[in-house]
C-alpha positions, 0 to 999 in steps of 0.5 A: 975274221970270225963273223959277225955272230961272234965267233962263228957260233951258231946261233942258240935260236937256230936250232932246237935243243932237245938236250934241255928237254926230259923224256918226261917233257918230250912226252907231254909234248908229243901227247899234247900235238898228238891231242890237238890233232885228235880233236879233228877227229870223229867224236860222235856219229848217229846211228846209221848216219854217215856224218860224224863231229869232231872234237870242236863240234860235239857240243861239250864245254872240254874242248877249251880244256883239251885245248888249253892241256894240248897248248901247255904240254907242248909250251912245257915240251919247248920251254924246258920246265919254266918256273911258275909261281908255286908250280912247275910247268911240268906240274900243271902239265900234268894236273891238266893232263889228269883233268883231261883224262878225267872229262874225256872219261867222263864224256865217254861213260855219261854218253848220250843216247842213240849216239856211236862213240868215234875213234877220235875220243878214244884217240884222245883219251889215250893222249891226255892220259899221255899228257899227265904221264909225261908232266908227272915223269918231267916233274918227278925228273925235276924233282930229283934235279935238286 
C-alpha cells in the first residue's frame, strides 16, 4: 500500500524548492530579509548622544518604501517570477529595488544637521542596491527563458 499521499510522494508544499528559483531571485530575497532587518538598526544619532533611531523612527516617508521593496524581493524570492499584468515580479523587483536605492541616497546626502549617519542606512543602502540588482539578473535570466 502506498499511503494516502499518493503514491509516497512527498508533498510539493513540504519542502521549499530552490530549483525554481534564479540566482537573480535568491538575490533580491536575501537583500530583501537582509533590508528589513537592517530597518531595525541605528539611523541617525545626535551628536555626543548615545541614543539613536532606527530605520521606522528616523521620521522619513521611506520606510513604507523600504517596506513595501523588502516584502516584494522576498515574495519574488518565494514565488519563482509570478506573472504580473504588464510586469514580471522580477521586474518591479527591481525598479523597487533602484527607487530604494535612490531615497536611501537621497536620505543620506540631504542630511539633516547636527545629525550622525548610523550603520543601519548604510546597512541598508547596500541591500536595496542588493534588491534591484538581484530583480534586474532574475528578469534578465527570464528574459533569456523565451
Amino acid at each position: 500500500m502506498q499511503g494516502a499521499r499518493g503514491g509516497g510522494q512527498p508533498s510539493e508544499r513540504s519542502e521549499m524548492d530552490t530549483s525554481r528559483m534564479s540566482q537573480g531571485q535568491m538575490i533580491a530575497g536575501v537583500a530583501g530579509f537582509l533590508l528589513f532587518i537592517f530597518l531595525f538598526l541605528p539611523w541617525v544619532g545626535a551628536e555626543g548622544v548615545d541614543e539613536s533611531l532606527n530605520g521606522w523612527e528616523a521620521n522619513n516617508p521611506f520606510d513604507i518604501v523600504l517596506l513595501i521593496t523588502a516584502i516584494v524581493a522576498i515574495g519574488a524570492a518565494l514565488g519563482g517570477g509570478v506573472e504580473l499584468p504588464g510586469i514580471s515580479i522580477n521586474g518591479a523587483t527591481a525598479v523597487l529595488g533602484l527607487v530604494s536605492a535612490i531615497a536611501i541616497l537621497w536620505f543620506l546626502i540631504d542630511y539633516p544637521e547636527g545629525l550622525e549617519r548610523k550603520i543601519g542606512i548604510f546597512l541598508s543602502l547596500l541591500a536595496a542596491i542588493g534588491v534591484a540588482y538581484g530583480g534586474f539578473t532574475a528578469a534578465q535570466e527570464e528574459g533569456q527563458a523565451y
